[in-house]
PAVEXNU-268878 format. One record per residue (C-alpha): residue in one letter; y, z, x. Coordinates in pm, whole numbers, plus 50000, padded with zeros to 5 digits. Layout:
BEGIN
AYZX...
END
This chain:
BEGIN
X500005000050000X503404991150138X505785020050222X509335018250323X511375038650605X514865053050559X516965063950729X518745095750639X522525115350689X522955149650598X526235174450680X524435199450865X525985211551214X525825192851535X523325201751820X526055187052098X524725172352395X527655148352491X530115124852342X531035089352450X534155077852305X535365040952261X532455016752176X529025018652140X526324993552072X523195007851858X520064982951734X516854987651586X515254985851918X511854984852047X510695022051989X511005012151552X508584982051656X506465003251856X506405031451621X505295007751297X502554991551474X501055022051553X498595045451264X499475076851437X500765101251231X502535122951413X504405097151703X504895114752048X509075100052056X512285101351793X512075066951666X515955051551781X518535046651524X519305014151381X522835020551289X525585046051258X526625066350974X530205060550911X532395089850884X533875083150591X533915090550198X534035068649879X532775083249595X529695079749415X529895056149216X532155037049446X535765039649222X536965008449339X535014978049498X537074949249475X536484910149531X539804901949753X539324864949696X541994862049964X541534826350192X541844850650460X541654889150546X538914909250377X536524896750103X535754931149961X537844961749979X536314996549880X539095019649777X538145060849764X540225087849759X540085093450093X539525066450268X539235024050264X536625004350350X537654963750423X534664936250452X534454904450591X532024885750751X532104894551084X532234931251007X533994964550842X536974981950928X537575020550774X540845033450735X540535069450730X543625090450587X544075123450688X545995154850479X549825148750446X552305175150450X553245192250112X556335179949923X557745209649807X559375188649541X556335181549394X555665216449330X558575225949161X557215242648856X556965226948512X559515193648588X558465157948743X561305136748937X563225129449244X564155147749551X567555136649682X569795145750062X573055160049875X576355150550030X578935171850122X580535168149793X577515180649622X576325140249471X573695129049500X573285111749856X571505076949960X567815068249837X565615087549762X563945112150000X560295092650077X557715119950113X555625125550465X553315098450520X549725105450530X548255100150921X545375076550942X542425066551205X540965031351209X537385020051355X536054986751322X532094982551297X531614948951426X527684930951319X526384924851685X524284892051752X525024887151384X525414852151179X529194847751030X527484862150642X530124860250353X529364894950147X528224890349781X528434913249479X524974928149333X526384928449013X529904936948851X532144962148688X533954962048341X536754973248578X539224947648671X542124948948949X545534935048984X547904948349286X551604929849269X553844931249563X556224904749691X556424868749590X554194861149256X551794837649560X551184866449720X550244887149396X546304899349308X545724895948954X542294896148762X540234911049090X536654916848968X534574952349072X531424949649228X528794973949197X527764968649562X527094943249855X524994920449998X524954902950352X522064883050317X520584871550616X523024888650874X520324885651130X517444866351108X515144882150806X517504909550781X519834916850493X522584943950487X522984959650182X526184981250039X525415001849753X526905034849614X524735063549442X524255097949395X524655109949748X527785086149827X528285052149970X525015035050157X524455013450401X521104998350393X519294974850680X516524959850510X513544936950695X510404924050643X508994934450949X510044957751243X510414931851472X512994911451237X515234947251221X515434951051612X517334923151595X520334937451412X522764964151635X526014977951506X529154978451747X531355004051688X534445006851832X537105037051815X536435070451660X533675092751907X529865092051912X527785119351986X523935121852061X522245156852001X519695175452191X517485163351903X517765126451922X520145125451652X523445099551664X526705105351470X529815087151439X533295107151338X537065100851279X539705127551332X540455133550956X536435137150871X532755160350938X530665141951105X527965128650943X524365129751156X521535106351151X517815134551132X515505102751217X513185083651022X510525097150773X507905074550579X508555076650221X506445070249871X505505035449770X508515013049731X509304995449375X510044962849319X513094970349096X514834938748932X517474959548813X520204974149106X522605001148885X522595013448556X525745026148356X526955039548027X528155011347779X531245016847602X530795037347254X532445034746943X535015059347009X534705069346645X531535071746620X531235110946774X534645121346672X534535151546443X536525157646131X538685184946298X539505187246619X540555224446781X540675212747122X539015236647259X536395219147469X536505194347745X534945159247651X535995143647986X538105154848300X538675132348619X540565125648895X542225089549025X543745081349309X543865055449687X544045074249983X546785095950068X548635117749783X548995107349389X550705116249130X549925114348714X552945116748527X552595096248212X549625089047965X549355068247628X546345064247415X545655031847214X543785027946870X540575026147054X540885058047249X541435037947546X544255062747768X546655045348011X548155067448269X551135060048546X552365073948816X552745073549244X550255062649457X549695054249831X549205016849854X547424999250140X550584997550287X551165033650333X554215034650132X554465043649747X553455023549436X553585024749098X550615021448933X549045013848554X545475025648558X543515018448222X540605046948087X538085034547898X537065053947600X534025065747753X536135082548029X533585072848276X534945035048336X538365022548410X539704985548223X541734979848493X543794993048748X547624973048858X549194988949159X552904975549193X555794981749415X557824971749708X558774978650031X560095011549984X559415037649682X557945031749354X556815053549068X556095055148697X557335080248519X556275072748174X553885049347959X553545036747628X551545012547451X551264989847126X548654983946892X547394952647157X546844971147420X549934958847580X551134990947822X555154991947859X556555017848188X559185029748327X560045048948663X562295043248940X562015019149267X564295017949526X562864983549655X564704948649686X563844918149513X562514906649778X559574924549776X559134939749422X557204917949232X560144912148986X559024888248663X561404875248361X564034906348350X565634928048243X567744924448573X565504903648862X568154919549099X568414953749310X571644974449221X571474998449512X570465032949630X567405039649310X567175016649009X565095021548703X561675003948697X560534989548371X557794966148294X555124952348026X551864944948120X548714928447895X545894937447791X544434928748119X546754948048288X548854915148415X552474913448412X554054900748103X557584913448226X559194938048533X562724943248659X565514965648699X568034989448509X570805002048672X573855004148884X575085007749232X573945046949277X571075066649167X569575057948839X565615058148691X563925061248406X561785091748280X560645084647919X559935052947793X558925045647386X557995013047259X558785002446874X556674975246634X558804947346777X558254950847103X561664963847189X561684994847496X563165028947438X564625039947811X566195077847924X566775089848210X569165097848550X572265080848573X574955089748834X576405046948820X579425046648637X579775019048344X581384995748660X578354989748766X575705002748504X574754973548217X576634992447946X576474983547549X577314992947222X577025028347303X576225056147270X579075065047516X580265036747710X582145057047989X580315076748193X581855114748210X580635133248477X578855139448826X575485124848609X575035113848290X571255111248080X571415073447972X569545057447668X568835023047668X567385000047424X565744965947588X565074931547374X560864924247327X561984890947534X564174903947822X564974868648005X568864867847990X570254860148324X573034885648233X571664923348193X573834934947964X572514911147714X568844919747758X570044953447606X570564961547269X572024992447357X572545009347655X574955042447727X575555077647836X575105109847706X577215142147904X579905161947968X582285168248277X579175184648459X575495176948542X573585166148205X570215162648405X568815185748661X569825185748950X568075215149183X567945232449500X564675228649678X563695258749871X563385262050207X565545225250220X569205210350188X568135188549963X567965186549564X565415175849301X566485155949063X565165153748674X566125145948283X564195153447976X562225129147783X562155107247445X560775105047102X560435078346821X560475072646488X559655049146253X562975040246181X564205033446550X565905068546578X565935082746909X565435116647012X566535130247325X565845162947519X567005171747815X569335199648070X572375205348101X575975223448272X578675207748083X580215227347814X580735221047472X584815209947592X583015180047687X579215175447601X577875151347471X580585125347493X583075135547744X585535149347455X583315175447324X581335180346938X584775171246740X583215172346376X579585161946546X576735184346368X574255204846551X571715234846616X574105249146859X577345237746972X578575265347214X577275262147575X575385293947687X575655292048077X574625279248380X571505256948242X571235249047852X568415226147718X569885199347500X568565180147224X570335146047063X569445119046843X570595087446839X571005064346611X569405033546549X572145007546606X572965030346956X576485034046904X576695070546811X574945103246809X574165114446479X573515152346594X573495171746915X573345204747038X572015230147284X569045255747326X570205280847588X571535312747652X573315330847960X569975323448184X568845287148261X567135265348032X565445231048048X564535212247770X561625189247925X559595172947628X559865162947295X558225152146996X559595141846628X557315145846328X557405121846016X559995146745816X562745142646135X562185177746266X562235176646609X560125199646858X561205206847221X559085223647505X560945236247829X561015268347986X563525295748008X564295332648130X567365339147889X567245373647700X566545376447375X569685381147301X571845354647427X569515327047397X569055337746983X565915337646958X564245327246577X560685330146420X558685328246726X555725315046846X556975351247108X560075369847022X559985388447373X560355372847705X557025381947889X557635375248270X559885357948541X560175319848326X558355314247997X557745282347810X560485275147571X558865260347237X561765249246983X561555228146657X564895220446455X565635214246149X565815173046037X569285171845970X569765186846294X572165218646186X569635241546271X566785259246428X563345262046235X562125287746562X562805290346920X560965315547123X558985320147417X555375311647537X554085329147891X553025356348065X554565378948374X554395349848598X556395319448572X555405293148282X556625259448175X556335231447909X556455199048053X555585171847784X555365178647414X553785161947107X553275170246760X550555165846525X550435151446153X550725194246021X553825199546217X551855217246499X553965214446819X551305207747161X552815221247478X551695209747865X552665224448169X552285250548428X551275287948426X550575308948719X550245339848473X547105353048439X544845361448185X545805397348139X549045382848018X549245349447916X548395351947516X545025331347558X542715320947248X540545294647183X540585274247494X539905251247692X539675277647958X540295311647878X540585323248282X543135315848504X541395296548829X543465298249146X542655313349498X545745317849577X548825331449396X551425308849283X549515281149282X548755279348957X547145262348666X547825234548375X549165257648056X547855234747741X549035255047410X549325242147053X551635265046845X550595271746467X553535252646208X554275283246100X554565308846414X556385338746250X553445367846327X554055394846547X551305386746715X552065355746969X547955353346957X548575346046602X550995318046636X548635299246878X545785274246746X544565277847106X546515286947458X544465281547807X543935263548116X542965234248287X542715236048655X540705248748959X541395268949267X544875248849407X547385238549218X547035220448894X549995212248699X550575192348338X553205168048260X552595149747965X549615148047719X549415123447394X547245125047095X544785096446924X544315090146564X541145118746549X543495145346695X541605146547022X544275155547294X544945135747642X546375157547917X547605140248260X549195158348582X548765169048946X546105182849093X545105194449463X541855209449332X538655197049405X535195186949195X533605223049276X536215240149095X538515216448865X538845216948554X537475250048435X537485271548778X533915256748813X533725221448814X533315198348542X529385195948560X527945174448319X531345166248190X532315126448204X535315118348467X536635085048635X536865100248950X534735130149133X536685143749351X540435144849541X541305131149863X542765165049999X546445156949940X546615158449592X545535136249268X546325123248883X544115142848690X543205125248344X541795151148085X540195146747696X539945179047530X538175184247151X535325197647019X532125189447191X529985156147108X527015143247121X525185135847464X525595102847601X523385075047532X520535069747752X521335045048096X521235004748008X521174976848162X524114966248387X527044948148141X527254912848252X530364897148488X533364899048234X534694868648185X538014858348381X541144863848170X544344847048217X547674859548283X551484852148166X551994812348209X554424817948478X552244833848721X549634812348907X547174836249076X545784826249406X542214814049339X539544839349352X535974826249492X533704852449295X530454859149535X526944856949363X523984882549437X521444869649637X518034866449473X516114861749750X514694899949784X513744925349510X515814959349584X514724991949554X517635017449466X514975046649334X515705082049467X514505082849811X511365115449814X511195137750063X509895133950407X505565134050391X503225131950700X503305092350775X500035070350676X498125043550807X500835011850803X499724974550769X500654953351049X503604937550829X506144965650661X509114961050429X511584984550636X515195000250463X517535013950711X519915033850515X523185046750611X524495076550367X528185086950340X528255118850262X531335140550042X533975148750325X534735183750303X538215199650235
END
């Protein structure tokens, strides 16, 4: 009976004997011939490696395996968290990233944004500040004695990949996913095989005979190699553990397996969603992000369940991107994932999305035109220092439309809404002055102060060569002071920078929250309330959370007022109901007292910051509640929603524990962290009515999400079953995040972190039914086409070679070698084992 031999990696420590550093040259050499010819059982000699383990990590499965198509450069590119893989024929070449240094502006509690140099007159000062890059190692493995093999694709991914930078000729649109790799025929009867699985990323030299597999050698080059008192050979990088090859061991019979990977088709989203939903439980929780840091700061759900979440993440480059990454509803698949950006930084800062599945963002980029991949409007030219970055993509995740908004200082977007017709809701940071800011109709048309909140309203077909008239509105709302924040960062010179967020309704009213220092003399117009109506017209001090709404035409406010008292409040998210009330989550440390508090969800302030949770009245002239949510640490809403009963859905941060914070119901009733003031996600849904003296009473449910580092929420959405989408930060890792424990059998995109911090994408309702049993692998999604303007460069799609069965069945454990035939079907195979923290 014909038995394979593989070779195996493990993590366990190093038995030094030297190191060689530069290049080495390993083959399967004579000893492997030797030692399958011969029936002994118990050979007197290590049998020689074939190959080297690399030193790197992608996950299992592999999250990104993409088919360049590129006429030159590399054919495949394997994307991880921590590290990228790059294949062409001749060889690979792994860039390993290393930790980068925290940004404490990343961390400051509760608020998403910008971090700014301040100028001696206290503006805002230049570009932004780009955060420290990431250090990486390189090593190229180069095939030795090889044949010049094109790599193939053993079968495909519903997942497909776009990344847009520079000139639309340049651009990558409609990249499939492989499952894994081929070389067939590298050497002479000898295939290399690339193939992901439970214990990471493996390489796999397979033969026909011994004597065809001492043909094939490795070169590696860079990076150290060790060889161990037992025989053993290793390969490491500076930013990895080195993983060790044990020797060979005879295994069971090997199958003749037609099919390579199984995994889950996509459900019916409805088909396991309960009646009511507490969410209470988590139904999936993952991680995504390219090596280097990430950031998740917006999320949208379509009428599928599909979520679409956008952010800042470390392109191949080394700089910043925005990014659109698409979740499939199984939360164990992505649709797609678009990486765009320039030269310099790029972010999303919010998402939304229509009934198509057409997504619609908007961040900030301070790149040129010359290398953001601009596309129709609304402005196809740079304004200076930070612009606003909007865009539409498809359904495929291609670029329908992407431009600018903005003026000739700082300026980006942070909430972004999207009506029936296709028309864009923008807010955000605006320190240009109408001279150079695309200005119309209103709501204010001067702008009043050191920095202004804008609203802007964009046409569904944004192609004008003039910006102003690809608005249908576009103004200011402030006073004399700052009306967005603008903070010190500790232990730095420099501020952070960050404005509220927006809600919709049906009727094209816009609702507004936000911060700010400029009293009621001159909020919200520069000439102060005049005869305006609101929930509270006199300015408490320091910091006081606004809230406005605008109307539909954008030339004037129809209400406005603050929610603050002599402490510092920020009014961060916001949601609108189908009655007009309108619900505001922030956080605060005013006294009862001066900041008036009304009905609850918490009538006492419990710590050093608390979550502010606010809903007004729909005419605007007054409060329905305002009170606090926390516990003696410091807490914070970030994003807020509202469901159909008027129940207002808080995310943000919390590093108050348990013994405080008024937990019930879930998702996790323990606070996680290791260290102190890390902290967790805070995910609370207040009741409608929250006037019981009990603040347990007033909560549906109040927990965590998080692991041992920092976790931290800022924005969440809801789908038509009331199931509850959560996205944010995270540093943690897979054996603690999201419950303190790891997710376990829990569905995710994404396993683990790459060290310096990922989006974390979240589902959280009651529990469903187990997942169907494995299938079949889905066949090679069809190509779909993009926008008519944009001509993709042509991709040559690889086939799988069919001139070997596989075997991909769990390798057993090491027995007492048999008897061989004089002929053996050998597997070499190279495991990359989880890097370590």
């Amino acid at each position: 009976m014909f038995q394979r031999l593989v070779l195996r990696l493990c993590l366990t420590p190093l038995l030094t004997a030297g190191a060689v550093l530069g290049s080495a040259i390993v083959a399967g050499g004579a000893a492997h011939a030797g030692a399958a010819a011969t029936a002994d059982p118990h050979p007197a000699q290590p049998i020689a490696p074939s190959a080297f383990a690399l030193p790197v990590v992608l996950e299992a499965p592999a999250p990104l395996l993409v088919a360049r198509g590129a006429a030159t450069g590399p054919l495949f590119t394997a994307y991880g968290s921590r590290a990228r893989l790059d294949f062409d024929a001749a060889g690979v070449t792994i860039t390993q990233y290393g930790p980068r240094p925290p940004d404490l502006a990343g961390r400051l509690k509760g608020m998403d944004g910008l971090r700014f140099r301040r100028g001696a007159d206290g503006d805002l000062l230049g570009a932004p500040v780009p955060p420290s890059a990431a250090p990486t190692a390189r090593q190229r493995w180069s095939f030795s004695g090889a044949r010049s093999v094109r790599p193939r694709a053993l079968g495909w991914l519903p997942t497909r990949f776009n990344r847009l930078h520079g000139p639309q000729s340049t651009w990558e649109l409609d990249r499939p996913c492989a499952t894994g790799l081929i070389y067939a025929g590298l050497w002479e009867g000898v295939d290399l095989l690339v193939t992901p699985g439970a214990q990471g990323m493996a390489l796999t030299l397979r033969a026909d005979s011994a004597a065809e597999l001492a043909q094939a050698g490795i070169q590696v080059d860079g990076g150290s190699t060790t060889v161990t008192a037992t025989g053993a050979v290793a390969v490491t990088l500076p930013y990895g553990p080195v993983a060790e090859w044990q020797g060979l061991a005879p295994t069971g019979p090997a199958s003749h397996a037609t099919r390579l990977l199984t995994f889950l088709p996509e459900a019916d989203p409805h088909s396991r969603r309960p009646a009511v939903v507490q969410a209470t439980g988590f139904l999936y929780a993952g991680q995504w992000g390219l090596p280097g840091a990430d950031r998740g700061l917006g999320i949208a759900v379509d009428p599928s369940g599909a979520a679409y979440i956008t952010g800042e993440t470390s392109d191949e480059d080394e700089d910043l991107d925005a990014y659109v990454v698409k979740v499939n509803p199984d939360g164990a698949t992505l649709g797609y994932v678009t990486i765009l950006g320039g030269d310099d930084y790029d972010a999303g800062y919010d998402i939304d999305v229509d009934a198509a599945g057409q997504a619609y963002f908007g961040g900030a980029t301070s790149s040129g035109q010359a290398t953001l991949p601009v596309l129709m409007g609304p402005d196809l030219t740079y304004n200076g220092n930070t612009d606003t970055l909007v865009g539409k993509l498809d359904a495929g995740g291609k670029p329908v439309y992407l431009g600018y908004v903005g003026g000739e200082d700082a300026d980006f977007a942070e909430g972004i809404r999207v009506d029936g017709a296709g028309q864009v809701y923008l807010e955000g940071v605006a320190q240009s002055t109408e001279l150079s800011f695309p200005v119309r109709e209103g709501p204010d048309l001067t702008h009043n102060g050191a920095t202004d909140c804008f609203v802007a309203k964009i046409r569904a077909q944004p192609d004008d060569r003039q910006p102003a008239r690809n608005m249908v509105y576009a103004g200011y709302i402030g006073g004399a002071d700052h009306d967005i924040g603008v903070f010190d960062i500790p232990g730095s010179s420099d501020v952070f920078v960050t404005a509220g967020h927006i809600a919709l309704d049906e009727a094209g009213n816009l609702y507004v929250s936000g911060m700010t220092r400029s009293r009621q003399d001159s909020f919200p117009d520069g000439d102060g309330f005049g005869a305006l109506r609101g929930p509270d017209r006199t300015f408490g001090g320091f910091w006081d959370a606004f809230i406005a709404k605008v109307e539909p035409d954008g030339k004037r406010l129809a209400w406005a007022g603050y929610a603050g008292g002599n402490g510092e409040e920020h009014g961060n998210g916001v949601g609108v109901d189908q009655s007009g009330a309108v619900y505001i989550s922030g956080n605060t440390n005013s006294p009862p007292l001066s900041l008036g508090v009304k009905v609850g969800p918490d009538l006492t302030p419990n710590g050093k910051t608390d979550a502010l949770a606010v809903k007004v009245a729909p005419d605007g002239g007054s409060f329905v509640y305002l009170g606090y949510l926390g516990g003696k640490g410091d807490d914070a809403g970030s994003g807020a929603t509202v469901t159909a009963d008027g129940e207002l859905i808080i995310v943000g941060y919390t590093d108050s524990g348990e013994d405080s914070l008024p937990v019930v119901g879930g998702p996790d009733l323990t606070y996680n962290d290791a260290t102190v003031g890390d902290g967790d996600v805070l995910v609370a849904r207040v009741k409608a009515d929250p006037s019981d003296p009990d603040p347990v009473a007033n909560l549906v449910h109040c927990g965590y999400v998080g692991g041992t580092v920092y976790d931290q929420g800022f924005w969440l959405d809801l789908d038509a079953a009331g199931n509850l989408y959560l996205v944010g930060d995270t540093e943690s890792g897979a054996d603690s995040f999201p419950n303190g424990e790891g997710r376990g059998a829990v569905a995710g995109v994404w396993p683990d972190n790459g060290g310096a911090g990922d989006a974390f994408i979240v589902k959280l309702g009651e529990p469903q039914l187990p997942h169907p049993s494995p299938t079949a692998p889905l066949p090679e999604p069809s190509p779909s086409t993009g926008p008519p303007s944009v001509t993709p460069p042509a991709t040559t799609v690889p086939e799988p070679s069919a001139t070997r069965s596989i075997d991909l069945t769990p390798t057993a454990q090491p027995t007492a070698p048999t008897a061989q035939p004089t002929v053996l079907p050998v597997l070499y195979r190279i495991f990359l084992p989880w890097l370590e923290r």
